[in-house]
Every structure is written in C-alpha cells, then in structure tokens.
ZAPA-628335 format. One line per 3 residues: number of its first residue (from 1); their letters; for each residue x, y, z of N, C-alpha, C. Coordinates in steps of 0.2 Angstrom, whole numbers. Example, Ala and Ser with C-alpha at 12.3 -4.5 7.8 and 13.67 -1.06 7.14 Angstrom:
% residues 2
1> as> 66,-28,39,62,-22,39,66,-16,39 ~ 64,-11,35,68,-5,36,64,0,39
***
This chain:
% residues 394
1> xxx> -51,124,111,-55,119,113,-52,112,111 ~ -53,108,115,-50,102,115,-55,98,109 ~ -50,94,102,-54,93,98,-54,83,98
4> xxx> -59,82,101,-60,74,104,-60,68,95 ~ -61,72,90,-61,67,82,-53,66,80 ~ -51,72,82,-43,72,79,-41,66,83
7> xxx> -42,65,91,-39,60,93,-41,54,93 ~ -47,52,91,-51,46,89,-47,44,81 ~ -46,49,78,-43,48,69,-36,47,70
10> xxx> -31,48,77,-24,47,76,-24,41,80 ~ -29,39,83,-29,33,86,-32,24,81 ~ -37,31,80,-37,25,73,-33,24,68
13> xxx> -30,28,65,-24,27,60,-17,23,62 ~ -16,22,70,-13,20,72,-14,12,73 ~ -20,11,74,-21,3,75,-23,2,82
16> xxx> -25,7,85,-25,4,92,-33,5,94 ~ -36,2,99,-42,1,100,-42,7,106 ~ -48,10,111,-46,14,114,-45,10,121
19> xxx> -44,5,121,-41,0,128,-34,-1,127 ~ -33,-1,121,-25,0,119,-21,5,119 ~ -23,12,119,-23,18,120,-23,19,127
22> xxx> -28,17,129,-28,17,139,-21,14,140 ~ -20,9,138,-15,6,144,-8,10,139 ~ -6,10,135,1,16,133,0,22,137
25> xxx> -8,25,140,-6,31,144,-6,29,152 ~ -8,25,151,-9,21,160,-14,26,164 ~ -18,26,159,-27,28,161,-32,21,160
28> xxx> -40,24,160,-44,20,161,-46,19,153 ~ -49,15,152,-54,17,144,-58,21,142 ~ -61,24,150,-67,27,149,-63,35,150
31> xxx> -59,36,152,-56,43,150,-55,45,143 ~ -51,36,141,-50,40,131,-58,40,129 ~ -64,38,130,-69,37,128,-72,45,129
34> xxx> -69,49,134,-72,56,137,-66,60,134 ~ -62,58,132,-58,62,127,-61,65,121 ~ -61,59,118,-63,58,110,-72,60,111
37> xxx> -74,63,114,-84,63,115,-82,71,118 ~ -77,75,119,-75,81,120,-79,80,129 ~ -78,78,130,-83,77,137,-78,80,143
40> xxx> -70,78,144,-65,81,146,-59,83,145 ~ -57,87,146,-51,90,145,-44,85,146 ~ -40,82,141,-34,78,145,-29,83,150
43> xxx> -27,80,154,-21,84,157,-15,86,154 ~ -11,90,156,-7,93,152,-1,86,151 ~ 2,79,155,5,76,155,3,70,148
46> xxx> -5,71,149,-7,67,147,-8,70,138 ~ -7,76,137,-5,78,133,-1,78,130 ~ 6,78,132,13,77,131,13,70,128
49> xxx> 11,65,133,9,58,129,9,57,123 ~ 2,62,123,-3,59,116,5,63,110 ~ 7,69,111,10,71,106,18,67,105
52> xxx> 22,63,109,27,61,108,23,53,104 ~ 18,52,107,17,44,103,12,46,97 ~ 10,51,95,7,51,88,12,55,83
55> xxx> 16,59,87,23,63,83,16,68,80 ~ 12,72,86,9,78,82,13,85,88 ~ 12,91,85,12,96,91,4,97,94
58> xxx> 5,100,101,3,98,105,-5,102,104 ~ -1,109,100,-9,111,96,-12,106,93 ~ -9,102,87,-14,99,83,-21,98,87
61> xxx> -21,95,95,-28,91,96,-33,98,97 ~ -31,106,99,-34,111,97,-35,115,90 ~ -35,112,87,-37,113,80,-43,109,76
64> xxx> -45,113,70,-53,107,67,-49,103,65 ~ -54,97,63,-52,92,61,-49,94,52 ~ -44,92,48,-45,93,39,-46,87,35
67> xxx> -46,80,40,-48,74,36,-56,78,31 ~ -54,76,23,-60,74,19,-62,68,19 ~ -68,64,19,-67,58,19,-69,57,12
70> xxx> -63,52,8,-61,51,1,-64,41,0 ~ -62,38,3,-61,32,5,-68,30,8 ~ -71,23,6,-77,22,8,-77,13,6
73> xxx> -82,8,11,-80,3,14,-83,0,6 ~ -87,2,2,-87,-1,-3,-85,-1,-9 ~ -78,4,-6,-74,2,-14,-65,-1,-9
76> xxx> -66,-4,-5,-61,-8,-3,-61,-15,-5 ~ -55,-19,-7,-56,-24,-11,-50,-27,-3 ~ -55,-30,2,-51,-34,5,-51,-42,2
79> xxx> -49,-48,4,-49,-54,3,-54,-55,8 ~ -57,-62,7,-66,-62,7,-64,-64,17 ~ -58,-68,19,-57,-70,25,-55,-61,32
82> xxx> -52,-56,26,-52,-51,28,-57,-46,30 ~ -64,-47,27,-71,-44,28,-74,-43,35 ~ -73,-49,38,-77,-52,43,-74,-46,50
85> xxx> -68,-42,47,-67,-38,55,-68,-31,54 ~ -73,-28,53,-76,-23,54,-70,-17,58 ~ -69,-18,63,-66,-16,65,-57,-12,62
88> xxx> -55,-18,57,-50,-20,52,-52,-14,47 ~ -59,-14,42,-59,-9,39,-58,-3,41 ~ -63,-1,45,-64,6,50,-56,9,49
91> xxx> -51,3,51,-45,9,53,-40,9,46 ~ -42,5,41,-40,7,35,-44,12,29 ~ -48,13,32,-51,19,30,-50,24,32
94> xxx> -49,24,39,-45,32,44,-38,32,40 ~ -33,27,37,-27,26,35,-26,29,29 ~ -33,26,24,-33,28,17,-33,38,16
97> xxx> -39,41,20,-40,48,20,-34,49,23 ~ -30,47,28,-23,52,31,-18,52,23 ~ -18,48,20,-11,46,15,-16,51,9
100> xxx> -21,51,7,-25,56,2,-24,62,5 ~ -27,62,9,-24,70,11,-17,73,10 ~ -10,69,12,-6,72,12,-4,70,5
103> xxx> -6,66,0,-3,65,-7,-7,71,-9 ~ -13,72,-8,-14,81,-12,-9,86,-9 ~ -8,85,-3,-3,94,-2,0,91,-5
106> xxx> 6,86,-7,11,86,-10,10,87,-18 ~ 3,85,-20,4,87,-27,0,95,-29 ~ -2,97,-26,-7,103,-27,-7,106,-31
109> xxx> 2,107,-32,4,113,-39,7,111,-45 ~ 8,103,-44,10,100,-51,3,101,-56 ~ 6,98,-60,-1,98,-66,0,91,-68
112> xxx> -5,85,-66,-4,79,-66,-6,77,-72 ~ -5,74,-79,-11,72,-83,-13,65,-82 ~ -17,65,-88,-24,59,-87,-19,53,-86
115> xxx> -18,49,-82,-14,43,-82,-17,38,-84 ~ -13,32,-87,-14,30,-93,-22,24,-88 ~ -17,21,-83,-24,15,-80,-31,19,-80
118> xxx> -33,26,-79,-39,26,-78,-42,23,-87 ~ -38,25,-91,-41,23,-96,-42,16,-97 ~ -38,14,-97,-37,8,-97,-45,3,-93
121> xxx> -44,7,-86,-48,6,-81,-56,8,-85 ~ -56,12,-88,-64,14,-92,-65,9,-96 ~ -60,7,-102,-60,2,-108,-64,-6,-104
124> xxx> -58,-6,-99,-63,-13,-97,-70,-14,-94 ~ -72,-7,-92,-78,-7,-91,-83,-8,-96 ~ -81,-3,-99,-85,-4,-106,-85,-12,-108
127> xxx> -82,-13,-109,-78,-20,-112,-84,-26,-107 ~ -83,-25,-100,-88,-31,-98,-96,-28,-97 ~ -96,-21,-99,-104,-20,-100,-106,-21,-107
130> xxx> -103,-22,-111,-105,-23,-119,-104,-32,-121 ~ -99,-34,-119,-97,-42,-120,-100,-46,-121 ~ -102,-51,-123,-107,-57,-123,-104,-61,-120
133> xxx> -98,-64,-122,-92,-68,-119,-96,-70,-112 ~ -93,-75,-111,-94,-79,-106,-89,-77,-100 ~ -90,-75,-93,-87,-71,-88,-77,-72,-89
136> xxx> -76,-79,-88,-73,-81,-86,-65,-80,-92 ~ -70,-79,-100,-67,-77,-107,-67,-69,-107 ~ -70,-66,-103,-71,-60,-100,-65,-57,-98
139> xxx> -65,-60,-91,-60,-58,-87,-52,-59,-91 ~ -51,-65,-96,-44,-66,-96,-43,-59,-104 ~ -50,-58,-108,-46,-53,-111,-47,-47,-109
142> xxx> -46,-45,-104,-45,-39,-100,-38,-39,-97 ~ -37,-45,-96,-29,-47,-92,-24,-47,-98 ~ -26,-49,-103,-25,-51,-110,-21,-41,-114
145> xxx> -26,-35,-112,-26,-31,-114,-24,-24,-111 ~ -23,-26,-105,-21,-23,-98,-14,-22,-99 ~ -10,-29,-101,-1,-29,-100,-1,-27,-106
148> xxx> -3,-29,-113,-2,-27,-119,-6,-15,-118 ~ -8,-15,-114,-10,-8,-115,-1,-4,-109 ~ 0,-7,-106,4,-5,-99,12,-6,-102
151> xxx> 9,-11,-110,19,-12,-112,23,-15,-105 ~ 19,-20,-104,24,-25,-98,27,-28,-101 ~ 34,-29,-104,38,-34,-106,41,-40,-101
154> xxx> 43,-38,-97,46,-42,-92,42,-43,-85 ~ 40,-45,-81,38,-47,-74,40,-43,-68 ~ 49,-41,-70,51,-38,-64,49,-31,-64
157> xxx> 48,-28,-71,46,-21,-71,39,-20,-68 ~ 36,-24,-67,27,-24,-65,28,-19,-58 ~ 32,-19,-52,29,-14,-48,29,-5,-51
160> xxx> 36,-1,-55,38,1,-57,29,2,-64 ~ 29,-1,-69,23,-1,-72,20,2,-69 ~ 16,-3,-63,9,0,-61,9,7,-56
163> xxx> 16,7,-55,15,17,-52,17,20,-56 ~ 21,19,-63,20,23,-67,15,25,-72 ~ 8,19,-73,2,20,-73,-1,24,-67
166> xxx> -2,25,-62,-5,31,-59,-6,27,-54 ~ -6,21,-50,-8,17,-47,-2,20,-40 ~ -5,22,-35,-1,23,-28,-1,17,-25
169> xxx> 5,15,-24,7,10,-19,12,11,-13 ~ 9,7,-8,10,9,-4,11,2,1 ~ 16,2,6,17,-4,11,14,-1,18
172> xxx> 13,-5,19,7,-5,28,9,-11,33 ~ 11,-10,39,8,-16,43,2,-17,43 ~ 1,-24,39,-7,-27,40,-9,-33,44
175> xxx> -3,-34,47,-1,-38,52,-2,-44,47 ~ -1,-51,50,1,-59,49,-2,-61,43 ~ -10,-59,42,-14,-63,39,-18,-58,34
178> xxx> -14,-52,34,-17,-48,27,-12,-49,22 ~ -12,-49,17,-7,-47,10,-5,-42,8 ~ -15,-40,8,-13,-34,1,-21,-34,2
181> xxx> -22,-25,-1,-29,-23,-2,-28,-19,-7 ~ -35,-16,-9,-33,-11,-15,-39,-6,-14 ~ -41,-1,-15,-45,7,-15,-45,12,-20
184> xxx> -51,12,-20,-51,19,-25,-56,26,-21 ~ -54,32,-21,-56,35,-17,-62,38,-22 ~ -67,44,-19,-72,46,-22,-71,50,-30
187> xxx> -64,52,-29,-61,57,-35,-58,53,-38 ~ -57,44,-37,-54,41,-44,-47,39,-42 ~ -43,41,-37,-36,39,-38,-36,32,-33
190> xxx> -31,28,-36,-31,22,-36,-27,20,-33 ~ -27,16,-26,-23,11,-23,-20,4,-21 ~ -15,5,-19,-14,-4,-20,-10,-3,-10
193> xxx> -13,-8,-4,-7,-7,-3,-6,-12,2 ~ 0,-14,0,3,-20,3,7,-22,8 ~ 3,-27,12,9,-30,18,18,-29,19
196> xxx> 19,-27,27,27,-26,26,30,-33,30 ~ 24,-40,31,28,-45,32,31,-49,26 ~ 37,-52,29,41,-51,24,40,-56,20
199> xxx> 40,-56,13,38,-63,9,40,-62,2 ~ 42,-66,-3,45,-68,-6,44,-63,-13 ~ 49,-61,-20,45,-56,-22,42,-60,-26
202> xxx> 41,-65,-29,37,-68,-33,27,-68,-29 ~ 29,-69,-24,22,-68,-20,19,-60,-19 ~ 22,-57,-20,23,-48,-22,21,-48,-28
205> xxx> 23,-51,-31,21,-48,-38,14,-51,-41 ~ 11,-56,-37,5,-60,-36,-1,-55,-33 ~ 0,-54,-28,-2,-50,-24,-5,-44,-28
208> xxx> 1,-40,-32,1,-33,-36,-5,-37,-42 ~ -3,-40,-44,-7,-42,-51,-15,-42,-50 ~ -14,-47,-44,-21,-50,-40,-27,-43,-37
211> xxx> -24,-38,-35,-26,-29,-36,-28,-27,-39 ~ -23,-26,-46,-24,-23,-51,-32,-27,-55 ~ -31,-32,-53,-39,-40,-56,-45,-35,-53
214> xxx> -43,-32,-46,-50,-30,-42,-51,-22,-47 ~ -45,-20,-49,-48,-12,-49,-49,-9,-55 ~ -48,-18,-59,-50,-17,-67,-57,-18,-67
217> xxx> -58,-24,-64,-65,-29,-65,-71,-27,-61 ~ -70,-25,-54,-73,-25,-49,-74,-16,-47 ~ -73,-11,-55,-75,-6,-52,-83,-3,-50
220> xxx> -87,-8,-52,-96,-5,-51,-98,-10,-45 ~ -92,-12,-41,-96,-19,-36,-96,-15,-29 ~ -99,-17,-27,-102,-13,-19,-97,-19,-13
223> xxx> -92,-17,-12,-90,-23,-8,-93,-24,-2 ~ -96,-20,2,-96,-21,7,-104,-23,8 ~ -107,-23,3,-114,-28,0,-114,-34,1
226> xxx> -106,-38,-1,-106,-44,-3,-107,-50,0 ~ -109,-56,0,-110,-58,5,-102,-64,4 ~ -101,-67,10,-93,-72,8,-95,-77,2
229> xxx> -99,-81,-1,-98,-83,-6,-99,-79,-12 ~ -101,-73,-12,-98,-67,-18,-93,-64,-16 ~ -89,-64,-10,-82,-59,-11,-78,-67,-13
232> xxx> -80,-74,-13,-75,-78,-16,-75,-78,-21 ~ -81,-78,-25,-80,-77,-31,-78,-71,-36 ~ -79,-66,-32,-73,-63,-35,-65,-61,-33
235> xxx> -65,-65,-29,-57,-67,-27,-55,-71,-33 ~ -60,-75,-32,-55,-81,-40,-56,-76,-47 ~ -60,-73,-47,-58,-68,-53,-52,-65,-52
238> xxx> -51,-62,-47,-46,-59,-47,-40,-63,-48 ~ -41,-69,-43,-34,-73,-45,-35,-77,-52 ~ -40,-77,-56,-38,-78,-64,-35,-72,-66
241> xxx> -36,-66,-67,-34,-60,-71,-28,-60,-68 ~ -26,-61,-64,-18,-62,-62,-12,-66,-65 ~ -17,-72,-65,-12,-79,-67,-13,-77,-77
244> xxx> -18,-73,-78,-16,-76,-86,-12,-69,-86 ~ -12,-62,-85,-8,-56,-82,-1,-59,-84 ~ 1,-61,-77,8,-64,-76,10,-69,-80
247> xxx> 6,-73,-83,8,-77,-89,5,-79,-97 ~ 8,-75,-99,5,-71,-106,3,-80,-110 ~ -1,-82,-113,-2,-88,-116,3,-90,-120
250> xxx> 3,-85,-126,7,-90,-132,14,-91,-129 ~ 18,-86,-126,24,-87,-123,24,-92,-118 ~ 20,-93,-112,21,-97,-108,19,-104,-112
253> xxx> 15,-106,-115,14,-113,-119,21,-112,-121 ~ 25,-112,-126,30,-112,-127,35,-114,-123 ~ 36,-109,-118,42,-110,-112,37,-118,-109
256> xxx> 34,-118,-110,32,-125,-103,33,-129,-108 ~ 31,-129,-115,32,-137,-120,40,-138,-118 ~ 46,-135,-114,51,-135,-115,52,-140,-108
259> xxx> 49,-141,-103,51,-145,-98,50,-150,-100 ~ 57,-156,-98,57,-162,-97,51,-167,-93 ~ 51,-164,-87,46,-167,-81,42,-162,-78
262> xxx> 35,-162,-81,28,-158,-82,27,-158,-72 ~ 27,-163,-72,24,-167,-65,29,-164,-59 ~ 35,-163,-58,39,-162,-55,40,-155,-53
265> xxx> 38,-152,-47,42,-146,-45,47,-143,-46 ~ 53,-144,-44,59,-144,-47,61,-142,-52 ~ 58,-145,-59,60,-142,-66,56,-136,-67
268> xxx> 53,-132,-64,49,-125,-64,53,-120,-62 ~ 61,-121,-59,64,-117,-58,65,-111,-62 ~ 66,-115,-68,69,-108,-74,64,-105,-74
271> xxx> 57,-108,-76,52,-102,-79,49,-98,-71 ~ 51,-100,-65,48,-96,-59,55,-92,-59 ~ 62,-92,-61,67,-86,-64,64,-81,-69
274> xxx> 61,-82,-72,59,-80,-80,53,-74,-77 ~ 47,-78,-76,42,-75,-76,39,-72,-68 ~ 43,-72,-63,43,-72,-56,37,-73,-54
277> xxx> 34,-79,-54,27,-82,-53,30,-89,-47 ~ 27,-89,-42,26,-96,-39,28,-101,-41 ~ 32,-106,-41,28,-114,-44,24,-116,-44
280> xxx> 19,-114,-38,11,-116,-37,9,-116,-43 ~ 8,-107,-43,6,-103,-49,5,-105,-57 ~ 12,-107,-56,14,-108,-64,11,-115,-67
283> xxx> 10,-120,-61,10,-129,-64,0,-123,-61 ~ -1,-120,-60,-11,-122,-60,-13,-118,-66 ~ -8,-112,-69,-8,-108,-75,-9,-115,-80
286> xxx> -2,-118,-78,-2,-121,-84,-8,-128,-88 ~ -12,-131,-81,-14,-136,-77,-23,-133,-82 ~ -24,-125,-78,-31,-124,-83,-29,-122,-90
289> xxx> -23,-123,-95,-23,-123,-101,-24,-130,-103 ~ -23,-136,-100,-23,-141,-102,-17,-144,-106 ~ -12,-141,-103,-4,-144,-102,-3,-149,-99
292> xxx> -7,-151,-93,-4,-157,-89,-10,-162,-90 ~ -11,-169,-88,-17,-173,-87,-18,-173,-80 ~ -24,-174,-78,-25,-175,-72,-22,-182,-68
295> xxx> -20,-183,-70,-12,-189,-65,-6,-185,-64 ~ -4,-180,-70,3,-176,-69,1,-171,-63 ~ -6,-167,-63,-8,-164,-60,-7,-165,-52
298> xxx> -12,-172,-51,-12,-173,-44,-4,-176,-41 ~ 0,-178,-45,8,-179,-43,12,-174,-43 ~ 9,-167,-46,14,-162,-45,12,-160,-38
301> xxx> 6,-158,-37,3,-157,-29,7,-161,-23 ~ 7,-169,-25,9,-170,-19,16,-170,-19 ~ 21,-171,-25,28,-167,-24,29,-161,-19
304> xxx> 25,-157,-23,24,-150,-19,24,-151,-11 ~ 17,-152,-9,19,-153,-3,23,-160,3 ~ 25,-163,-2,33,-169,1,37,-163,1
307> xxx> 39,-159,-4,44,-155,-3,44,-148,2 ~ 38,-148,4,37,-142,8,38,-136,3 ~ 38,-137,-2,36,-130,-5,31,-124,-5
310> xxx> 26,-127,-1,19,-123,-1,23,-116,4 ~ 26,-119,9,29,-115,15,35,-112,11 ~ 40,-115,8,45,-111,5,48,-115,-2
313> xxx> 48,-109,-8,49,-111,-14,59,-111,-16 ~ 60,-116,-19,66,-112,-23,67,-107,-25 ~ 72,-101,-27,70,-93,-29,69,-90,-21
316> xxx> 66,-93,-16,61,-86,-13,66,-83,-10 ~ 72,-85,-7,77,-80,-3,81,-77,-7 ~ 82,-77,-14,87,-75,-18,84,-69,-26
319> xxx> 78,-71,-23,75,-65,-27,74,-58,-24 ~ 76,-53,-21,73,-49,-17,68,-44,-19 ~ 63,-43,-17,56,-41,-17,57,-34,-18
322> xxx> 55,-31,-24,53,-24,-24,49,-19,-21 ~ 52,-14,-21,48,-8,-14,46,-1,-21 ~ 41,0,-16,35,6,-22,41,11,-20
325> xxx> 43,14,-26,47,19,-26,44,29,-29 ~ 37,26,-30,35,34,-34,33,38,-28 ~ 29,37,-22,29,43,-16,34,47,-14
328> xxx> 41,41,-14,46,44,-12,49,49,-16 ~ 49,47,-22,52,51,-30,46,58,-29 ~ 41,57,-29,36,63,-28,39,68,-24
331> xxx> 40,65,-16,43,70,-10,49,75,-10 ~ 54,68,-13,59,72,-13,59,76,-21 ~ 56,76,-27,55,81,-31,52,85,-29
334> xxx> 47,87,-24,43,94,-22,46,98,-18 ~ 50,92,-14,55,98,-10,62,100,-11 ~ 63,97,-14,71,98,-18,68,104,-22
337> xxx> 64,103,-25,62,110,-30,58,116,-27 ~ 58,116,-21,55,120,-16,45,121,-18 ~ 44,115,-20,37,116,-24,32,116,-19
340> xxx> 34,113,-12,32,111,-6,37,114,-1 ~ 36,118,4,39,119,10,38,115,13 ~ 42,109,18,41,106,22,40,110,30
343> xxx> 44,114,30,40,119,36,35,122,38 ~ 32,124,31,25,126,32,20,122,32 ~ 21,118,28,18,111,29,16,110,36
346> xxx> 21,106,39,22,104,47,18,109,52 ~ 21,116,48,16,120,53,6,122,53 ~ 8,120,46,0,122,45,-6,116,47
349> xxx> 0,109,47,-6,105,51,-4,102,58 ~ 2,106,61,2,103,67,6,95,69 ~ 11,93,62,14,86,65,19,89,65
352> xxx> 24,82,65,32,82,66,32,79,61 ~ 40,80,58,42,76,52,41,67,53 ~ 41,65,57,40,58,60,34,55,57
355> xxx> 30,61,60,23,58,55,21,55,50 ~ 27,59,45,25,58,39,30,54,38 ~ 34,51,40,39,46,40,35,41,41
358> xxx> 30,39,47,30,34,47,23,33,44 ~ 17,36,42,12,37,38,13,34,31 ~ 21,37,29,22,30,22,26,26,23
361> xxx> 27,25,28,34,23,29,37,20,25 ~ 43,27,27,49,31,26,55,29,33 ~ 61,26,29,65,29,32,64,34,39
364> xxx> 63,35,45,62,38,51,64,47,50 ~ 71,49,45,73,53,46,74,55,38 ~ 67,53,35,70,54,27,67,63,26
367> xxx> 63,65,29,62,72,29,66,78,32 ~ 70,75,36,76,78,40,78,83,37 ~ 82,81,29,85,82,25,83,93,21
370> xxx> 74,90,23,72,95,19,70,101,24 ~ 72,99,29,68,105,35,73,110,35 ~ 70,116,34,75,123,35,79,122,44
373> xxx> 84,124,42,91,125,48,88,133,51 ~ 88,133,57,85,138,61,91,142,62 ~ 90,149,60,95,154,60,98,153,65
376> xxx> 106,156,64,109,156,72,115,165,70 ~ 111,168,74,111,174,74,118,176,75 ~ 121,171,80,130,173,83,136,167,79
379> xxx> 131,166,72,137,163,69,145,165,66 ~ 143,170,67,149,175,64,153,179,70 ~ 148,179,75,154,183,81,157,178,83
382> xxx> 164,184,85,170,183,91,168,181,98 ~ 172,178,102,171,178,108,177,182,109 ~ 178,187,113,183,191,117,184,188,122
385> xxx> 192,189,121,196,190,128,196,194,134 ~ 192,193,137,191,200,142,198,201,146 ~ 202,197,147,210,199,151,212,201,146
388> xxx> 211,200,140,218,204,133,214,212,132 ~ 207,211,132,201,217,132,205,222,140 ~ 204,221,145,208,224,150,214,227,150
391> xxx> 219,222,146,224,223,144,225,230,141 ~ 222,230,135,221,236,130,219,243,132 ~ 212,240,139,210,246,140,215,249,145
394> x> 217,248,148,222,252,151,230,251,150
***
C-alpha cells in the first residue's frame, strides 16, 4: 500500500511545498495533496518521477515510515528574523530527523564515549542556575571557560575543536538569508548547521561560535515560546559569548594596545589575520572593553562604511572557509572497516547512494567507492571460435 507520510517527509526534506512538487511532476496540487492523505494511488509514471527526483527505489513509498521524531521546534536556535516562517522550521525539522537517523545507522556498533561538550554543556548549566553574577558577567565566563575547557589555542582549529567535541556539523542550503542554526535532539546530540552561501571564513567562524553561545546558554529555553523581543535578546547573548569566545581578553588587550590607528579599519588587518574575526568584530570587541572613546568609535564606523567594508573586508577572498570534516571521517571509517554495509543499508531503507550524498552533502559520488561490484559470472570464460571449433570437429 501506497505510503502518503513517506512522501510528504521526502518532500519536505527537500524544500519543496506541495505546489512545488505539482509543477516538477506536471500534475495538479491537489493530487500530491491525495498522495500524501493515502486518498490515491500515484500512477506508475508518476512513480518513476517521484524515485529519480528523490533518488529513493520505487518500493521505498511501499513501505512504513522509520523517521523517529528526535528534533523539536523548541530546541531550534534560529535567528529571531528566521522564526517568523513557520513553514522554514517545519522543513528543518523533517531535515534534522532524516540526518539523525542516518548518523545512528552509521554509528550503531561503535562505542562512542561521553564527549567532552555535553560536559562542558552541563557545567554551564549548573553555572547559570547557581551564579549571582549579573547575566551579561554570566555569559562572558562561560565563553571564558568553554575555550579554556575545548583547549582552543588558535581560531583556525575552532571548526575541527567543535566536532571533535561531539558537536555534528553539517552544511545546508538555507538559502540567502539564513546563516546558521543549531539543534539538540531528544537524546542529547548536538547540532550546528550551516549555510552553503558562500561567505567568508572569518564570518564562518562567527557563525560557529555564535551556536555554540545558544547550546551552552540557551539549553532550558523553550524557543518556540519566545516572543521576537526575547529571541533578540538572546541573539545578543549569543552574539556576546562569541565575541568574548573568539577574542580571549588579556591577549586581545595586548594585541590591540599594539595599533597605531584605533579609529582606522585598515590597521585591524593583522589581528583579523591572527584571530580570524571580522573587522566589524574586533573594533565593537574592542569598543565594549573600553579601548576606543566614543569619537574613535563613531569614526571607525564611518570609515568602515566609506570603505564599503560592511559588504566586503580585507582577508575575505584569501582566507578559505573551512568545511565540517567528522561525517565524512565517520562514513568512510565504517565502511572501509566493513562496520556498515553500504548495500544492505541502501537495501533495508529503499534509497540510492545519491541520497545520502546529497542529505550531507557529499561529493555526488562519494559512496560509489563503497558499494559492492555485482558478480559477473562469465569473467573467466573464453569466447570460441566456432570456424576453428568446426575445424577440429571434423
């Protein structure tokens, strides 16, 4: 029997709405609408369809659904402008359980141990249910004991850091006006995942930090409660635990007494080399320590925007942006070790390797490598010559 949710959950993990869906099969809305309600049976064409543009076989839609639902709208950390689309959530929650699911097959038989962020991630609980401190002395020594707990020594190792703390990262089209989101599923495991428009890695590594601010701080907040003047307020928390994160005090006081011209954009070059933070970043870092006066302040801003820097910094083309690399290390360690069958995988839920290619996106053809070669039974025979065979016979 025709199963109408499996097609509604590959429709939604794709991004498409069911009018969007209609016109890719060049049917009505109200058919995918009678698909997905089990109400009618798709045609066989129109089944062929659905399995080359979702890269399932053609059984998957005959089979139960095995989505668990792990992911929930109130531990999604969008930015406060990202909330308002309903429709936006919904499919990154269909997004989150497809990538949950397929991280447990793949890890089912390792023995994973306790990874260091949930600790870390408890500590600061504790920390802001006990503290008297004032929110804001709160938040920076969390940020304060985070990189000191993570042994961040340098900036460039922070993506590398945060997955080899246990944080899953992962790149998404989140189209033009998303960044970056972060997630924690019912059992604890922690996400970060970010936009694949292209931007700069110092704004990547902003991004990263400004996540890690929501999954330390914001673990007992109901987000989907919130109303927009409390998801901005904790946006700026977040964007505090990030800037003090990324720029450790006593060192950055020091590098910064070192500029000639406070007020100038320009001379931030080395320390946005050093600490791979913005210019932005560094002169408002610098600006709430009370390094600059408020005249060097308002003249650095408008430099900034005379030079059109808001739009693009020095650094940005020549830094190249780093990509999550633990998934991949995951994949190819389970199936190189044979710890995972990629065939029986594929066959037990009914996709193609494609699937999962583009699910984390992957390279298109990065599981190729791992799929068994299908016996060929006449690799060893001759072909005869039936004139030199006649020959002999007679």
């Amino acid at each position: 029997m025709f199963n109408g949710e499996k097609l509604r959950n590959l429709r939604e993990l794709n991004g498409l709405s069911r009018k969007e869906l209609a016109d890719k099969l060049n049917i009505s809305e109200q058919a995918v609408w009678q698909y997905e309600n089990d109400s009618i049976l798709p045609r066989i064409e129109i089944l062929n369809q659905l399995r080359n543009l979702f890269h399932v076989e053609t059984r998957y839609f005959f089979s139960p659904e095995y989505l668990i639902v792990k992911a929930s709208e109130e531990k999604i950390a969008y930015r406060a402008k990202d909330r308002t689309s309903r429709k936006k959530t919904k499919l990154e929650l269909t997004f989150l359980n497809y990538i949950d699911h397929y991280i447990n097959c793949f890890e089912q038989h390792l023995l994973v141990p306790k990874t260091p962020i949930i600790s870390i991630r408890e500590e600061s609980l504790k920390f802001i249910e006990r503290s008297n401190l004032e929110r804001n002395e709160i938040i920076k020594k969390i940020a304060e004991f985070s990189r000191t707990k993570l042994s961040l020594k340098d900036n460039k190792d922070l993506m590398y850091t945060l997955e080899n703390s246990g944080i899953y990262i992962l790149e998404k089209n989140l189209g033009s006006q998303i960044d970056a989101y972060s997630a924690v599923t019912k059992d604890g495991r922690l996400y970060i995942i970010l936009g694949t428009v292209k931007k700069s890695a110092v704004r990547r590594n902003f991004d990263l930090a400004h996540e890690l601010g929501h999954l330390l701080l914001h673990a007992n907040v109901d987000m989907d409660t919130l109303s927009p003047n409390e998801l901005n307020i904790i946006e700026k928390e977040a964007y505090l635990f990030a800037s003090v994160f990324l720029l450790p005090e006593k060192e950055f006081i020091s590098d910064f007494s070192e500029l000639k011209r406070k007020s100038n954009p320009d001379y931030y070059i080395d320390l946005k080399r050093k600490y791979l933070v913005s210019i932005a970043a560094l002169e408002m870092r610098a600006y709430g320590l009370g390094l600059l006066s408020y005249q060097e302040n308002r003249y650095f801003w408008g430099q900034l925007t005379r030079k059109k820097y808001k739009l693009f910094e020095p650094l940005d083309d020549e830094i190249p942006p780093v990509k999550p690399g633990k998934l991949r290390y995951l994949f190819k360690f389970v199936l190189t070790k044979n710890v995972v069958n990629l065939d029986n995988l594929l066959n037990q839920f009914n996709i193609q390797p494609t699937f999962l290619s583009k699910l984390f996106n992957l390279d298109e053809h990065f599981f190729d490598h791992y799929l068994e070669m299908e016996k060929d039974y006449f690799r060893e025979a001759k072909i005869i010559d039936m004139d030199d065979f006649r020959d002999k016979a007679y």
